[in-house]
Structures are given as C-alpha cells and as structure tokens.
C-alpha positions as CSV (number, residue, x, y, z in Angstrom):
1,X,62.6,97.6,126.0
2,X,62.2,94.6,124.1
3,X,59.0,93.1,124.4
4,X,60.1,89.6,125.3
5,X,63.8,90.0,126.5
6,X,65.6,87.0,125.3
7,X,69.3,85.4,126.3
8,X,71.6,85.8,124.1
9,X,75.2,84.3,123.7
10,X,78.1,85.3,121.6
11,X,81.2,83.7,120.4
12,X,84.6,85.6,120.7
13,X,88.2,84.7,120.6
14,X,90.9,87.2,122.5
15,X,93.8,89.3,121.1
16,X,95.3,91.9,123.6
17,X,91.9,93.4,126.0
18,X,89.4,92.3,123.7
19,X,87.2,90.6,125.7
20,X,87.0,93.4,128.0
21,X,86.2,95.8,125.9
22,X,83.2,93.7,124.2
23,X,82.1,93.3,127.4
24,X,82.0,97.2,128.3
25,X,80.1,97.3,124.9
26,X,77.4,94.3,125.6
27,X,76.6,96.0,129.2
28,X,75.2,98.9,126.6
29,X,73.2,97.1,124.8
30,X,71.9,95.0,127.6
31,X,71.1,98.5,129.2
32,X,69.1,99.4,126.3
33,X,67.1,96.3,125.1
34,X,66.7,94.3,128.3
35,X,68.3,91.0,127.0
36,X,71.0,89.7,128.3
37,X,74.0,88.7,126.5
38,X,76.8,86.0,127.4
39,X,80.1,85.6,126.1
40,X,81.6,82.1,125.4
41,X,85.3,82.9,125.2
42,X,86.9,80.9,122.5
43,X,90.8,80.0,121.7
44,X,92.9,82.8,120.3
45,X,93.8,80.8,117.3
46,X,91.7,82.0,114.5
47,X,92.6,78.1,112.8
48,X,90.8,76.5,116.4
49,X,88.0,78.9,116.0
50,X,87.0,78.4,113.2
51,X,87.2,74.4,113.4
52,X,84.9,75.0,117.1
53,X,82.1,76.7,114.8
54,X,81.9,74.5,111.6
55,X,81.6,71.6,114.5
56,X,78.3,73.8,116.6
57,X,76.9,75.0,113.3
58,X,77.4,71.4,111.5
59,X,75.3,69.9,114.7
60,X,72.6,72.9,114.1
61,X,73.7,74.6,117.9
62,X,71.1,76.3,118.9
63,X,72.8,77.7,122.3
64,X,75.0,80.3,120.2
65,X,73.0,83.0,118.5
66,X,75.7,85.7,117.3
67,X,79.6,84.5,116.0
68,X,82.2,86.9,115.5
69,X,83.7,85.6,111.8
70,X,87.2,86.9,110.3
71,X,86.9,88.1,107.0
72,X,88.0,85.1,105.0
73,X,85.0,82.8,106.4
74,X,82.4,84.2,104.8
75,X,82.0,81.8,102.0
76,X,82.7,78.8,103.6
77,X,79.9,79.3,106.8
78,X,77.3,81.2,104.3
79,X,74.8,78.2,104.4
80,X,74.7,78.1,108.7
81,X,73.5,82.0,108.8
82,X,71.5,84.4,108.3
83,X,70.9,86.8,105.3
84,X,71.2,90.5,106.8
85,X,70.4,92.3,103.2
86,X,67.0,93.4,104.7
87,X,68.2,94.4,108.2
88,X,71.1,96.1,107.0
89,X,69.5,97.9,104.0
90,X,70.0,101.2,105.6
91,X,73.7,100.7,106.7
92,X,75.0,99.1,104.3
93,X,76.1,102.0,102.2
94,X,78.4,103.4,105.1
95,X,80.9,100.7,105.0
96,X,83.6,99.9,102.4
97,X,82.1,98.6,99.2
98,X,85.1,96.4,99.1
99,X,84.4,94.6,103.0
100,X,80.5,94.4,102.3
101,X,81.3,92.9,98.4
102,X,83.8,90.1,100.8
103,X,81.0,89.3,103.1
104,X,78.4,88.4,100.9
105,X,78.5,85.3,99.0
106,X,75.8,84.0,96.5
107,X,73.7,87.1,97.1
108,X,73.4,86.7,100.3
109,X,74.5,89.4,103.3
110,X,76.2,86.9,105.7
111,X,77.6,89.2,108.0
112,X,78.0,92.6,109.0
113,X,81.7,94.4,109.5
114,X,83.0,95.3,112.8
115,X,85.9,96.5,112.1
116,X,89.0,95.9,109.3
117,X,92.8,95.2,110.0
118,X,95.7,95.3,107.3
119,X,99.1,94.8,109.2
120,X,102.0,96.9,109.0
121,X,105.9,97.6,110.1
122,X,106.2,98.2,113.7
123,X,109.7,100.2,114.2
124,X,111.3,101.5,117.5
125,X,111.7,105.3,116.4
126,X,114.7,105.7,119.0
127,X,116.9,102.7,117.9
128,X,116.6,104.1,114.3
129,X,117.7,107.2,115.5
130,X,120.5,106.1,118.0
131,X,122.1,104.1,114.7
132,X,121.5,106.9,111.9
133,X,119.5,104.1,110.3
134,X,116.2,105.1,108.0
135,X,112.9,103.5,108.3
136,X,113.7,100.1,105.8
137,X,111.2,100.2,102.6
138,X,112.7,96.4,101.6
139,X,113.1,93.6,103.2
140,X,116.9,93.7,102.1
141,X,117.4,97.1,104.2
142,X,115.3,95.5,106.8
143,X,117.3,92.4,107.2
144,X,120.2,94.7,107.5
145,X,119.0,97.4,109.8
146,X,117.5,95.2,112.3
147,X,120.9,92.8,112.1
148,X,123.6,96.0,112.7
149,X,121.2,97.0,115.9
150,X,120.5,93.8,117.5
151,X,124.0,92.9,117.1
152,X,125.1,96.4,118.9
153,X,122.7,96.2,121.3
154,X,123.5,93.0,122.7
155,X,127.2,94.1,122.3
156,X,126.2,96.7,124.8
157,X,124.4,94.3,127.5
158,X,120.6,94.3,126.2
159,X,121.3,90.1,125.4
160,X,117.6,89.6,124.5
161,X,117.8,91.8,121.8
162,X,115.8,90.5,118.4
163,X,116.4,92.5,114.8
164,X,112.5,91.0,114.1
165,X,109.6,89.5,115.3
166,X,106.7,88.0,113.1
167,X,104.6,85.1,112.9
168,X,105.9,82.1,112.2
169,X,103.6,79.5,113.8
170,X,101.9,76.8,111.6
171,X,98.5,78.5,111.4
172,X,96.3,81.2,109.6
173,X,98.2,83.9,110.7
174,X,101.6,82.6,109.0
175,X,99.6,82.4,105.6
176,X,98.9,85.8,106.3
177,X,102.5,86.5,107.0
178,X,104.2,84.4,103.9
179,X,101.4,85.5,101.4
180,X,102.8,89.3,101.8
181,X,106.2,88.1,101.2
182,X,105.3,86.3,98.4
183,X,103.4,89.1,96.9
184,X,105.7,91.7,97.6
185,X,108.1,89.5,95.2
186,X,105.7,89.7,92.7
187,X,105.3,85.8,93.4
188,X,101.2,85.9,93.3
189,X,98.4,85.5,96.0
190,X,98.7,81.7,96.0
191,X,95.5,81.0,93.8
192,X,94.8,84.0,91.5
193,X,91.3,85.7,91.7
194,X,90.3,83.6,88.6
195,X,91.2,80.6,90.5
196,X,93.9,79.9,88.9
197,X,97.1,78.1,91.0
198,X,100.0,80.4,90.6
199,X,102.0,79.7,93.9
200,X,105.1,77.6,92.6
201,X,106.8,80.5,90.9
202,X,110.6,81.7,90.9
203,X,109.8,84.9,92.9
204,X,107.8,82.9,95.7
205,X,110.2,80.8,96.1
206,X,112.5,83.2,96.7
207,X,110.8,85.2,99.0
208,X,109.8,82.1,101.0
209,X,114.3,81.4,101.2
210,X,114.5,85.2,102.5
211,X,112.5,84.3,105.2
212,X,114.0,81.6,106.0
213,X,117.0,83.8,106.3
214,X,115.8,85.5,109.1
215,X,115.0,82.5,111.8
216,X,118.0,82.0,113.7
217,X,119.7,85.4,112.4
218,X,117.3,88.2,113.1
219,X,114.3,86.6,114.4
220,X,114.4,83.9,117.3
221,X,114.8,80.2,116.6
222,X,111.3,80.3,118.8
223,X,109.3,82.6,115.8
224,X,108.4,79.5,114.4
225,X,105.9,79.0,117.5
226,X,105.0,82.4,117.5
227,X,101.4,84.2,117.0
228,X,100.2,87.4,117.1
229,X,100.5,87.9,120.9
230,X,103.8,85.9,120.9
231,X,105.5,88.3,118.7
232,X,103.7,90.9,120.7
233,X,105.1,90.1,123.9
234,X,108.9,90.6,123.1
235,X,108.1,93.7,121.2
236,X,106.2,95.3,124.0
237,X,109.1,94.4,126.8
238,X,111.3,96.5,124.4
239,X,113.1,93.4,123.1
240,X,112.8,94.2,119.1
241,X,113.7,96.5,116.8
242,X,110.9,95.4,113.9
243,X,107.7,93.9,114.5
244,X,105.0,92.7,111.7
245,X,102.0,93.0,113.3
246,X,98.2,94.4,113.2
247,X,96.7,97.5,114.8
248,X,95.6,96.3,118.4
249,X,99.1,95.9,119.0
250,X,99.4,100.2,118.6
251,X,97.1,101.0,121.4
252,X,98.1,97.9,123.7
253,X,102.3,99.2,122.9
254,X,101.4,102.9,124.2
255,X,99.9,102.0,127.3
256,X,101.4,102.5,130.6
257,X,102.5,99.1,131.5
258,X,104.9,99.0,128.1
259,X,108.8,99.3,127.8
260,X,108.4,100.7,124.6
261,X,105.5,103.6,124.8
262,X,106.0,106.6,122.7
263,X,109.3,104.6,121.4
264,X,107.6,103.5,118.0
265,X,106.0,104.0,114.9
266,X,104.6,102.4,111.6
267,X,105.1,102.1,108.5
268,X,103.9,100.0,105.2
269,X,105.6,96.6,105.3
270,X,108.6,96.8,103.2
271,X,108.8,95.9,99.7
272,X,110.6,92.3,98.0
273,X,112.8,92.4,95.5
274,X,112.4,91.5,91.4
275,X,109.6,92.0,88.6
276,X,106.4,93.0,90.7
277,X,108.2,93.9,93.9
278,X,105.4,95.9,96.2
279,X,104.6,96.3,99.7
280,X,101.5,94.4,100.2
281,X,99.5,93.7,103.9
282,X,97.0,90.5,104.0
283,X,93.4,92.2,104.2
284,X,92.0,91.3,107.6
285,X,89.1,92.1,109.6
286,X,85.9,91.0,112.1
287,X,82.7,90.7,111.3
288,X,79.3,89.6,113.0
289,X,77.4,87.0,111.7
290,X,73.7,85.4,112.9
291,X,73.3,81.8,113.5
292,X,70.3,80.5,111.4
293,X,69.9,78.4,114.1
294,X,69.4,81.1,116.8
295,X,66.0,80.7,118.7
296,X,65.7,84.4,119.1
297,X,66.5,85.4,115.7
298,X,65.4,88.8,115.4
299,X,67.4,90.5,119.0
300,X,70.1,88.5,117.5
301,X,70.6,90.6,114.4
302,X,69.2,93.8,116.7
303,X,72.8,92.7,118.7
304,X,74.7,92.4,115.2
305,X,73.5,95.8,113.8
306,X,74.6,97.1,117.1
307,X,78.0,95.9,117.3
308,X,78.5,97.1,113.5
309,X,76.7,100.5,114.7
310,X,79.2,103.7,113.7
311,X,79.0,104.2,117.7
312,X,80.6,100.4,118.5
313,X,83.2,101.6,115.6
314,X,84.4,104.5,116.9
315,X,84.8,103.3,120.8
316,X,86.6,100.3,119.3
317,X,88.7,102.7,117.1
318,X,89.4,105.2,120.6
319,X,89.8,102.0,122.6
320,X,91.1,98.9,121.3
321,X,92.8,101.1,118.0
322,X,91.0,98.7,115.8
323,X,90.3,100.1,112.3
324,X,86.6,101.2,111.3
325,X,84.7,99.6,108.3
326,X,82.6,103.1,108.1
327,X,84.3,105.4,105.9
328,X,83.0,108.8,107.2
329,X,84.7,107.3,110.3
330,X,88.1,108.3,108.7
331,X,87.5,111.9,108.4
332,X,86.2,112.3,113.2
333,X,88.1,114.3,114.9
334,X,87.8,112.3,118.0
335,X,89.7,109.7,116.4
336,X,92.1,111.6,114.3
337,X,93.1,113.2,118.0
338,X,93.0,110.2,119.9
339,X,94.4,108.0,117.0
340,X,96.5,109.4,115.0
341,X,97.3,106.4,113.4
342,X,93.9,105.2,111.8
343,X,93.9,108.0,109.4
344,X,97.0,106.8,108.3
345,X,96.7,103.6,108.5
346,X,94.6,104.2,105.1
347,X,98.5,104.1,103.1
348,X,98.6,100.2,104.7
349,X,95.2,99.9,102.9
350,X,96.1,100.6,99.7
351,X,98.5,97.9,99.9
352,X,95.7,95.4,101.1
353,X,96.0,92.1,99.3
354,X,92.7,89.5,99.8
355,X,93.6,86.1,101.0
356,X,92.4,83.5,98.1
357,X,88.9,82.8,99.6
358,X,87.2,83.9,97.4
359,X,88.2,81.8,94.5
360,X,88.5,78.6,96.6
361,X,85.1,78.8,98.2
362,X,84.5,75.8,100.5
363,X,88.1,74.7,100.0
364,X,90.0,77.7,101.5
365,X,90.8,75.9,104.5
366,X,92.3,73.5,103.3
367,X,94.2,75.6,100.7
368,X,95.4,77.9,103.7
369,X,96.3,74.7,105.4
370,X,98.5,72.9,103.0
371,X,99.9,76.8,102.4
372,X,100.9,77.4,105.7
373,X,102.8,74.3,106.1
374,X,104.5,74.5,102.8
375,X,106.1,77.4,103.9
376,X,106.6,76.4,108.0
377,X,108.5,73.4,106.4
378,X,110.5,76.0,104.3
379,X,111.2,77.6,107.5
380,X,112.2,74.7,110.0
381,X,114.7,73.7,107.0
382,X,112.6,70.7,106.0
383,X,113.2,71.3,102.1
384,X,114.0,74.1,100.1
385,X,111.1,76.7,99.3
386,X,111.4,75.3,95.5
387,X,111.0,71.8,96.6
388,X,108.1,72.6,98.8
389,X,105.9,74.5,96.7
390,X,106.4,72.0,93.8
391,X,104.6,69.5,96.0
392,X,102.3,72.3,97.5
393,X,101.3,72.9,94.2
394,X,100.6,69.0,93.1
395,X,98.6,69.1,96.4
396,X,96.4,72.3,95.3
397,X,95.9,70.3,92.0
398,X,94.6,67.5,93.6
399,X,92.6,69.7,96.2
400,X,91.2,71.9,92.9
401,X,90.2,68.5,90.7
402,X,89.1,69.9,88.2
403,X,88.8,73.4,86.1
404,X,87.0,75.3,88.6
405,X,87.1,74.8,92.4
C-alpha cells in the first residue's frame, strides 16, 4: 500500500469502449496501491484534445496528474512534463526503439507507450466473394471494386450501400488519411525528415484529385464530416464494402451487436500509382505522459509505468485489439489465439509512415492544420489539389521563416 494514498486524475478521450476498459484497468491499480484515480473524459477529437491540454498545462493545472498523449505530441508538450528516463530505465528496452526514439525529445523521456496503431484496409470477405472480386492492392482496383458492388447491391435493394468509408473531416485524422495517399504516390510526407517542404508536388496533387474522386461516387457526400467512429458506424451496420480505419475498429466489428461479424478482413492499404507508388499507414499510437505540475508526482509515474506495464498491454491487445508497443508481446500465444490479427498487423507496420512532427517541432499543429484544410478544400471542390497546395505550400513558408523550423 502506498504510504500516503494520494488522488489522482487522468485525462482520456473515447474511441469505441475505451473508457470502459481504462476504467476496468484503474480499479487494478487502485486495488493495489490504495490511491484513487479519476477519469476526466475528454472530446473524441484528438485536434480538441490536444487544444484542452496546451490550455490546463499553459495555466500550470495542478488538478490533472497523468495525460494520455497521441504520438505526434511529444515534442510540442515536452516542456509541461516529466522526464521518465530514470523511472523507466528498466522497461525501456521492451518497447520498440522506433516509439521510445518518437517520445523523447531533447533527451528527455516524455512519455511512456501504451500502445501503437498503423491503419489498414478493412474489406467485407463475403462481398468480395459474392462478385469474384480480389482483395484491391491500388487505389485504382479499389475505386473500381468498391464502385461495381455498391452499384449491384443497391440494384438489389441494399439502397445504403457505400463502395468506401474514410475520414474526411477537417481534423487530425484526415492528415492522417491524405498524408497515406500522398505517400503512396510517391508525393512525400508533407515536410521531409530534414525539414525540408516537399508537399506541392505532381504526384500529391494527384493523389489529393483521386480522392476527390471518391466523395459523391464511392464514398458519401457526408465523408467529409466523418471521423473515426463516423466511418465506423456505417461499416459496422454492414453498409460498406471498404473501410480505412485503425485496429479498435477489429474487435468492436466482431462483436455480437455487429451486422458485419466474421464478414471481414484486413489488408495493407492499397498502393497509388506513379514513381514511388507504396502502400503506406500514418504511424499512430497512445502514450502516457506526467504532468510536471502534478502534486503527487511520484504515484503519478507509479500509474504511468502501470498503464505501459506488459500486463495493461496485453488485456488491451485481448480486449480493446489495440496493438502492443512491447515486442516480445508479438510472439504470446494468448494473443496470437485471441487475436489473430496483431501478429499480422506487423505487415501494416512496415508500411508505417511518421507524421512530420518531428521536423516541425513546436509548429506541427499548425503545419497539420493548414494541411488538413488544403486538402478538405481539395475535397469540397473549393480549388483544384494543384491550386491548393501551391498556396499551402506559401503558407508552410511563411509558417517555416526561415532555414530551419
């Protein structure tokens, strides 16, 4: 037992049963320790999110003592939390080098991974199969395969039939979205690693056009307001044929309350077309940070080594399908049983293309930001792709200022 228990709260947004299942895990740790943790529940929107924390940590909040932080944040929040290099010394060499190297910026440990996401093609196995059609491995085939069976499934009485479903909201997610179609064009990843701004290119803008293809045709008129558990929705009443999504949306499509259980696969997203074409999948991923501003510092980090533990890992990967940071976690049996998928989801992996955070520091935000809009203009039909990431890349220049950012 601790020897002063001490109240604790936690941030956490909500995809699918999240909450829940953070919950179930809390009670556990509560059980052991004696402190008591609460949960302030916080907007799905990674974008709101992250605009609610810089706000408390900004004011130096003392009331929040733990933050769950997506994997792009890292360098922008480093300043407002703790460094876990000493805490963590023992763990650290269990997780991906790759997730730890992305959550440590100037030296420092800022937070420890709870678990990583890469997003792949969701298919209906049984559509594919009714039409003769092949799992696509370009957008091209995709575009067609998900046209022919929408159209002849709606010729047959299912009217709210869709070919795909994405997401096509003005928000992180769609720069998560439009940077794998621009890199699987072999258009770039917006700013290059050496910070370099590479986004208005030929092969960009014509994966940007391709997408714009698709609202309207394949995709609803509506996608452009969709998130994650938009695009989710339709595809779990049975009402697509493709889905781009990440991997909650596996264990939340097989349970017993969905239309589509045991209907449906995954595959790497497909590929683009041109010089460079590849599948790629925007790295994702949770992680749990320390405020430096918590008055109970030390159970704080106790609660963050706990939710990063190789046990909070695996129930999360049995449960909520979410993908563990801990290689050794790859090769457990329980899992491999109970989730097939995660052993396989290591193919999406090697496709996994960073987000330029990285090499825009303080600035991604506002990088994502002027991204994401860029391309929802593109879209909505508000100016060609050309047009719009000639301007979006006079904005970056301005943004950047100089050589370096």
């Amino acid at each position: 037992m601790a020897a002063q228990a001490a109240d604790l709260a936690i941030v956490s947004g909500d995809t699918g049963n999240g909450l829940e299942f953070l919950r179930s895990q809390l009670d556990r740790f509560e059980a052991e320790t004696g402190n008591k943790v609460t949960i302030v529940p916080m907007p799905s929107s990674t974008t709101d999110q992250f605009g609610q924390y810089r706000l408390w940590l900004a004011a130096g909040n003392a009331d929040i003592d733990v933050y769950q932080t997506d994997v792009i944040w890292a360098p922008q929040l480093a300043d407002q939390f703790l460094d876990l290099t000493e805490a963590a010394k023992d763990v650290v060499g269990n997780h991906f080098p790759s997730i730890i190297e992305s959550q440590t910026a100037n030296g420092k440990l800022v937070a420890l991974p709870a678990f990583t996401d890469a997003p792949a093609l969701y298919y209906r196995k049984d559509l594919l199969e009714k039409y003769g059609k092949s799992v696509p491995t370009t957008w091209s085939e995709l575009a067609a395969t998900a046209k022919e069976i929408q159209d002849a499934e709606r010729a047959a009485g299912k009217a709210d039939m869709q070919g795909f479903v994405f997401q096509g909201n003005a928000y992180e997610g769609l720069t998560c979205d439009a940077l794998e179609w621009v890199k699987s064009y072999g258009g770039g990843q917006i700013v290059e690693p050496d910070g370099t701004i590479s986004i208005n290119n030929a092969q960009a803008a014509a994966a940007l056009e391709m997408a714009k293809s698709w609202v309207g045709t394949i995709a609803p008129q509506g996608v452009l307001a969709y998130q994650e558990e938009e695009s989710r929705g339709v595809w779990q009443l049975g009402n697509a044929v493709f889905m781009r999504n990440w991997p909650y949306a596996f264990q939340l499509g097989n349970g017993d309350d969905s239309a589509v259980k045991g209907l449906f696969d995954v595959a790497p997203l497909p590929m683009g077309e041109g010089e460079g074409a590849r599948s790629a999948a925007t790295l994702g991923g949770w992680n749990i940070a320390v405020s430096k501003y918590s008055k109970n510092p030390d159970e704080a980090i106790k609660l963050a080594l706990f939710l990063s533990s190789a046990d909070v890992q695996k129930e999360r990967a049995l449960k909520q399908s979410n993908l563990p940071t801990i290689v050794s976690l790859y090769d457990d049996a329980d899992i491999a049983a109970s989730q097939p998928i995660i052993p396989r989801w290591k193919d999406v992996f090697l496709n996994a293309v960073p987000r330029p955070s990285a090499p825009t520091k303080v600035k991604y935000n506002e990088v994502s930001s002027l991204f994401w809009s860029a391309v929802h203009d593109t879209l909505s039909g508000n100016g060609t792709a050309a047009e719009n990431l000639e301007l979006l890349e006079a904005k970056l220049t301005e943004l950047k200022g100089g050589d370096t950012w």
